[in-house]
N, C-alpha and C positions, 0 to 999 in steps of 0.2 A: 694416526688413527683416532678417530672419534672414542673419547668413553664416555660412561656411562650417561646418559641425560637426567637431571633430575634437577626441577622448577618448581620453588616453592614459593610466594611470596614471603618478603621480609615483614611478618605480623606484628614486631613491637611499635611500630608508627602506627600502624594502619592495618586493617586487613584486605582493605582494596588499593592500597596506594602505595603500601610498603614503603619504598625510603624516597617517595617521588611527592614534590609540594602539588597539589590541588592541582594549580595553572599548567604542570607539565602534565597534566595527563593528555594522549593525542589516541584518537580511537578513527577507525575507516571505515567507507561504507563503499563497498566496490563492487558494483553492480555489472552484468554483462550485457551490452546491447542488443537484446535478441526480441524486444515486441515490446508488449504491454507489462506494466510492470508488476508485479505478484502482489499480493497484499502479505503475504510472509515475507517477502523482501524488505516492504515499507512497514514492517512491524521491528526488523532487525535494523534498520535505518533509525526508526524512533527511538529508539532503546538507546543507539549510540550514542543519536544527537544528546537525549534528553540528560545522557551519563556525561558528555562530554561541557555540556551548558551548566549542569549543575557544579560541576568540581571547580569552571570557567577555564576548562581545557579548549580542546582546537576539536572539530571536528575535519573531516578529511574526506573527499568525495573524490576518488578514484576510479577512472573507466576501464572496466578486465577486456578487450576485446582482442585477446589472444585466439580466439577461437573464429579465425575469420569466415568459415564455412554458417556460422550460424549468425552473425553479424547482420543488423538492417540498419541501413543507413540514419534513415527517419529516426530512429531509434534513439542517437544519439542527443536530438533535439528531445523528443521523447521523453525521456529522462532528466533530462534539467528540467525542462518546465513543469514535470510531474512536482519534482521535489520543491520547484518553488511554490506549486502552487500549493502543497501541504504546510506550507510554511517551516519548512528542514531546509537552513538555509547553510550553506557549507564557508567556513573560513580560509580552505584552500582546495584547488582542485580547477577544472574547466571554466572559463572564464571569467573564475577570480587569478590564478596561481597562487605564488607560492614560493618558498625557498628551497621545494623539492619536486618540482616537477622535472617534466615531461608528466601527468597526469594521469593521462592514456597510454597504457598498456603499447601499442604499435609500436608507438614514438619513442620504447628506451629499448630497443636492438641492443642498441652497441653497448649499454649499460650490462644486459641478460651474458650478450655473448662474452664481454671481459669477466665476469661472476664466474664463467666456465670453467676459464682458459686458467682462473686464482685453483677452481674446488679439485680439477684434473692434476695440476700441478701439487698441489697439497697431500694430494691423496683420498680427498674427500669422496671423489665423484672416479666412475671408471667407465672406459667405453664397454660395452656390450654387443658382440658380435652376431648373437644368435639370431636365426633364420625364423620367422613364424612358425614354419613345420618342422622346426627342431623343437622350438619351445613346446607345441601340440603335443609332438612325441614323446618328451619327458613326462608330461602333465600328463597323458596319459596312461604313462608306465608307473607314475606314483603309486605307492600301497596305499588302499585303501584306508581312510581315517587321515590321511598325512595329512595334515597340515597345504594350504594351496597357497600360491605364489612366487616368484621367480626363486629357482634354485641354486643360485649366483656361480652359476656356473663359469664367467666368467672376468668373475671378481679378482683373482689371482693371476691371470694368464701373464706368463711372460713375455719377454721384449721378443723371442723368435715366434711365438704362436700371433703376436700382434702384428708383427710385421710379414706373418704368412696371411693374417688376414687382409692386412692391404694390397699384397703384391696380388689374391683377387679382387678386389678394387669394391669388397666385399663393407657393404653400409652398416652402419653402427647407430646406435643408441646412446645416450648417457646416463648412466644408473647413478642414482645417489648410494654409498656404503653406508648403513644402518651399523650400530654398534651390535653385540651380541649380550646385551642385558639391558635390562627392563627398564622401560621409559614411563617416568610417572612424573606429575604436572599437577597442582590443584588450581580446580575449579569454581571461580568464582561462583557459578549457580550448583555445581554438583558436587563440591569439596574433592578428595584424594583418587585421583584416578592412574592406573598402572596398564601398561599394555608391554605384553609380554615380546619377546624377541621373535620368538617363529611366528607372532601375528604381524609383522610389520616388515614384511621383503623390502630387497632391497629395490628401490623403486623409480621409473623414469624422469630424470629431467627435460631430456629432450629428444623430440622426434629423431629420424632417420633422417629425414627433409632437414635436418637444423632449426625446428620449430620449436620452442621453450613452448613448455609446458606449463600450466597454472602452477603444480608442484612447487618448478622452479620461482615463476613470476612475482607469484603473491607472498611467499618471506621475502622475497630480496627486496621487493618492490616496501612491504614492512618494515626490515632494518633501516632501509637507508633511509626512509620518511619517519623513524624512529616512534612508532606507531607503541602503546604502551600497553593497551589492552586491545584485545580482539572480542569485540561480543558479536557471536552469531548462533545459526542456526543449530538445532542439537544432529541434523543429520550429515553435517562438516566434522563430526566428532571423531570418526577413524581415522580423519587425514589429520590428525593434531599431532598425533607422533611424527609424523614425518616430516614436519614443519618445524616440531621441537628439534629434530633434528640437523637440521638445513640451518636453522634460526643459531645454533650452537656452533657449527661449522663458519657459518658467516661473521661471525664475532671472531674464531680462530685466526681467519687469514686477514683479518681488518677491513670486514663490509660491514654498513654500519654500526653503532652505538655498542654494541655486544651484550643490549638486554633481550630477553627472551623475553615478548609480553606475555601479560593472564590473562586467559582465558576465560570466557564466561558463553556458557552452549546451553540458548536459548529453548524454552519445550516447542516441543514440533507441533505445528498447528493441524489438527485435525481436518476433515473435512466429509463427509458424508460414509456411511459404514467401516468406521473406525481409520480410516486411511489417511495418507496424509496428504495434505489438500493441496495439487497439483494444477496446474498453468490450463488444463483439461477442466477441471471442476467449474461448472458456472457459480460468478461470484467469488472466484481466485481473481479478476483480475480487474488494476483500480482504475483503469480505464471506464468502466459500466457502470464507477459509484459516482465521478464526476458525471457522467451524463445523466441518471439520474437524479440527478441533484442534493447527492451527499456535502455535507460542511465538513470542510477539512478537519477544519476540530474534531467533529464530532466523532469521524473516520480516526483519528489520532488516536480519541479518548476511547472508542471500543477496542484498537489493534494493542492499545497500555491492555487493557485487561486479558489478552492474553498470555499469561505469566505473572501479573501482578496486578497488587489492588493498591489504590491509595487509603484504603480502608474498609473493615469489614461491613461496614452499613452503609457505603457510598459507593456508586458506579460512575456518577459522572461528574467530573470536573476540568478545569481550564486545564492547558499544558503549559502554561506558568506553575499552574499548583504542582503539576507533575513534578516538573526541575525544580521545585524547590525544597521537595521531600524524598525527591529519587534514593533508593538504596539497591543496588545486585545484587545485596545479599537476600535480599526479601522475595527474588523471582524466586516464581513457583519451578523446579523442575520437572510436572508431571504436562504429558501433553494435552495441549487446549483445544478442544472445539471449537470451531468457528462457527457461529449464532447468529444466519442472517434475522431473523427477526430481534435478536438482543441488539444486533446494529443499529437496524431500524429506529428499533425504541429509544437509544443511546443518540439518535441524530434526531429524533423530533425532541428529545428532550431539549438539546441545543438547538431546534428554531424557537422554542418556545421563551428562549431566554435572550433572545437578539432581541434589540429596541425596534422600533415599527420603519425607521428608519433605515435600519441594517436590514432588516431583512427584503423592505424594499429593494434596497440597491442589488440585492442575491438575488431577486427574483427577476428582476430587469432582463439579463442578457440571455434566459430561459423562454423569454417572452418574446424578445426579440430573435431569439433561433429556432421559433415557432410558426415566425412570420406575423405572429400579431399586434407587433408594437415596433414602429420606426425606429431607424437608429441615427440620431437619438430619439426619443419621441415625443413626440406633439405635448403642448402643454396639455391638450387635453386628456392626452393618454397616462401621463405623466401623475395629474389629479387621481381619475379616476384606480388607476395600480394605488395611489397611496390611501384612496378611502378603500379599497378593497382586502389589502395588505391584512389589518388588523381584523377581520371578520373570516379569514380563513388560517389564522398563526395557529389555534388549536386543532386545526381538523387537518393538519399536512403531515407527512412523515419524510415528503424528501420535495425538493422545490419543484421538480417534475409533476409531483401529484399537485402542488401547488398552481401550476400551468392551467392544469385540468378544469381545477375547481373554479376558474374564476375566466375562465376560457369564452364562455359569453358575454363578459363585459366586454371583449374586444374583438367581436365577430360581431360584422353586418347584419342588422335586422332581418334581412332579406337570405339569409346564408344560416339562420336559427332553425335545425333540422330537430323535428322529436324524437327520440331516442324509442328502437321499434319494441325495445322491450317493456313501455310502460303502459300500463292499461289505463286508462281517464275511466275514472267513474262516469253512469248513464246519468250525474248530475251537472257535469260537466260545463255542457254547452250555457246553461243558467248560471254558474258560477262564473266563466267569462265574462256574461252581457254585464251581471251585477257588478262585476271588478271593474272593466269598464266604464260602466257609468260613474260610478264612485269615483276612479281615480280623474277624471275629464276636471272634475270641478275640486280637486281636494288641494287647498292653499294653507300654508305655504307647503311644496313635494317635498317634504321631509319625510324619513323614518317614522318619526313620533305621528304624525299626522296621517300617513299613511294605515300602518295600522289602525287606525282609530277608525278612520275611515272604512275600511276591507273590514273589520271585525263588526262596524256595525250594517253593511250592506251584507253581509255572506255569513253571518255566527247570527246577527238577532234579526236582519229582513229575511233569509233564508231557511233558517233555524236550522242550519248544518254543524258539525263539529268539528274543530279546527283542521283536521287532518285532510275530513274530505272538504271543507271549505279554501283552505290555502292550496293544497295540493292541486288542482288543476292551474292556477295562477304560478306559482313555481315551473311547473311544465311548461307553460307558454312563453315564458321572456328564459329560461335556460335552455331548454330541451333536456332535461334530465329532474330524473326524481329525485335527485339530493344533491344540494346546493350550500353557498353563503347564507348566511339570514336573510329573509326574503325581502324583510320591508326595505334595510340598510341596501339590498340588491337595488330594490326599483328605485330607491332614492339613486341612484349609482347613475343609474341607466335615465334618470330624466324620464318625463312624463310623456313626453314623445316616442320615444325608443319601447317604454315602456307599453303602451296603448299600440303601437304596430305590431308588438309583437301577441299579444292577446287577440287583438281584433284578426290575425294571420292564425291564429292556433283555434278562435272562433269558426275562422270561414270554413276551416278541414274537417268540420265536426256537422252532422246531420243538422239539419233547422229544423226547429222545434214547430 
């Protein structure tokens, strides 16, 4: 019989490492193949990684796809290249391995079902013969207040009541035996936690069908990858006893290592009207932050700040900086909001800090999945992205909007539609001809010259104010009222490009 559980780490080394050197810490990150991947997922991912980089332990990327009903194939692919492209890159798991694979969940049957055939024999584990409408019945006969969960009714049955169950050929369950006293554990984020005996029935490992359960899956699949710490989510926190459990039985009959890892149970991310932010919430999920044009980084550095700061007067920095000052003791326990606009701000901060170079090459293949830039593209196109790069790095929040703003330098003259929302002043059509004329004869088409030019045809021949003097000139070669800098614009677009498209935003406008 199992007694008592009780997990403390050994604190005179360490309070996180207890009697383990730095390089053996091994932490997992075991995802379920089921869509798009959560940004609470990729937040309990970061944590791992950044825990296990820092100590220069292993990280460990494990696929749970026990649940084949809810399984998408895609998914599979999905998931590796999410994680590579966050730059969480795993030391063992799907196709790196390993000295503990099988990786994926499917692939270790026969591992699960020998685990069984040790916990049945030992005593650990017992079949369960009960009928659904038996169970219902009981559960419904409880006295009010009782305590809920399976009434181990039969935990004890002898070798005649077992063998009258099989002579009706009558399907079974496998229940794990929970000890009858209190299971306490400390938490690396929440310090001394105790769960009492009547909260923690005794609990399934596997279907009727012979299907293992996660219950069973994920300790076993832990001891024997000898996994040291578990950091997850804080809503995994009732299943921790029954892990502690399983985890202490498995070290009895000789499945793996026989440490019980520490726990560390991450705050639960909020997500709109205090709740917590589900696969359902728009902006759960990190598939919508790559296609808007979030930087990994940046997505990294806002998902650290849920639960932790590198400092009280700093939100952003690299995740080098992260791993090199990481501490679990320092997470916040209370639960975190999630801030799309704090995002936001946290990801223009980091374009703002890319060279003109980096941020070109981000903007590239955004440009190219717009249709507006060949792949690869033209030397012309190539020029013109890198004079534009630097005149829109302050005014973008994700490389999407970046598209936007610079979306007329790579759209046909002829294809430059006016956006129906903007009104042209009734000085308009004069502010054309003047622009016009100016720019026909203005040498060399530089910015510098430019200006000079336009300011003194439309500010001192016209004696307009810049607003309403530039502003119809902006409309004509963008189609929209807020753009790049204007002049660095027409320099962009050549004196050509430039002049067709005024003389085309002319022709639409009444004659004077």
């Amino acid at each position: 019989m199992l007694t008592t559980t009780t997990t403390a780490p050994d604190t005179a080394a360490d309070p996180v490492l207890g009697d383990l050197a730095p390089e053996q810490v091994r932490v997992r990150f075991p995802p379920s193949p089921t869509g798009n991947l959560h940004v609470g997922n990729v937040r309990s991912a970061l944590f791992n990684w950044v825990f296990a980089r820092h100590y220069g332990g292993t990280f460990v990327l494990r696929i749970e796809d026990t649940d084949a009903g809810r399984n998408l194939a895609e998914s599979y692919s999905g998931l590796t290249d999410a994680l590579t492209w966050l730059g969480l890159t795993w030391d063992e798991g799907p196709q790196v391995g390993g000295p503990y694979g099988p990786y994926i969940q499917t692939e270790r049957g026969e591992i699960y079902a020998d685990v069984i055939v040790k916990l049945l024999a030992a005593g650990f584990a017992y079949r369960c013969f009960c009928t659904r409408e038996e169970l219902e019945a009981r559960e419904a006969a409880r006295p009010k207040g009782a305590p809920s969960g399976y009434d181990r009714h039969c935990r004890e049955l002898t070798a005649e009541q077992v063998a009258a169950f099989e002579a009706e050929d009558r399907s079974y369950v496998i229940r794990m035996r929970v000890p009858d006293a209190p299971i306490t554990f400390h938490d690396l984020v929440r310090g001394e936690i105790t769960f009492e005996p009547v909260h923690v029935p005794d609990y399934v490992l596997v279907r009727g069908t012979g299907e293992p359960l996660y219950t069973l899956v994920n300790p076993v699949d832990d001891a024997l990858m000898e996994i040291t710490h578990v950091l997850r989510g804080e809503d995994l926190l009732p299943s921790t006893p029954r892990q502690i459990v399983l985890y202490q039985a498995l070290a009895q009959i000789g499945v793996g290592s026989g440490r019980v890892p520490t726990f560390g149970h991450l705050p639960t991310v909020l997500g709109s009207g205090n709740r917590r932010l589900s696969k359902r919430d728009k902006g759960s999920g990190l598939k919508e932050y790559r296609e808007q044009g979030y930087l990994p980084e940046a997505l990294l550095n806002y998902l650290a700040l849920l639960g932790w700061a590198i400092a009280d007067d700093r939100d952003v920095f690299t995740i080098e900086e992260m791993v090199s000052v990481f501490d679990i003791l320092r997470v916040n326990a209370n639960p975190a909001r999630f801030d799309a606009k704090k995002c936001e701000a946290i990801n223009a901060a980091h374009i703002r800090r890319l060279s003109t170079e980096q941020l070109t090459e981000q903007l590239l293949p955004f440009l190219q999945g717009a249709g507006l830039v060949a792949d690869p593209p033209t030397p012309k196109q190539w020029d013109r992205l890198v004079g534009a790069t630097p005149l829109i790095q302050e005014r973008m929040t994700t490389l999407s909007e970046g598209v936007e703003l610079i979306r007329f330098l790579f759209t046909p003259n002829a294809e430059i539609v006016i956006d129906e929302s903007v009104a042209l002043p009734a000085t308009a059509g004069a502010v054309l001809d003047a622009a016009a004329s100016a720019l026909r004869t203005v040498k060399p088409f530089d910015h510098e010259s430019i200006e000079a030019a336009l300011r003194t045809a439309l500010i001192d021949g016209l004696g307009l104010k810049p607003r309403l003097a530039f502003g119809p000139v902006r409309v004509a070669v963008t189609g929209k009222k807020i753009s790049p800098p204007l002049f660095e614009s027409l320099e962009l677009l050549g004196r050509k490009s430039s002049l067709a498209r005024i003389e085309a935003a002319r022709a639409g406008l009444p004659q004077d």
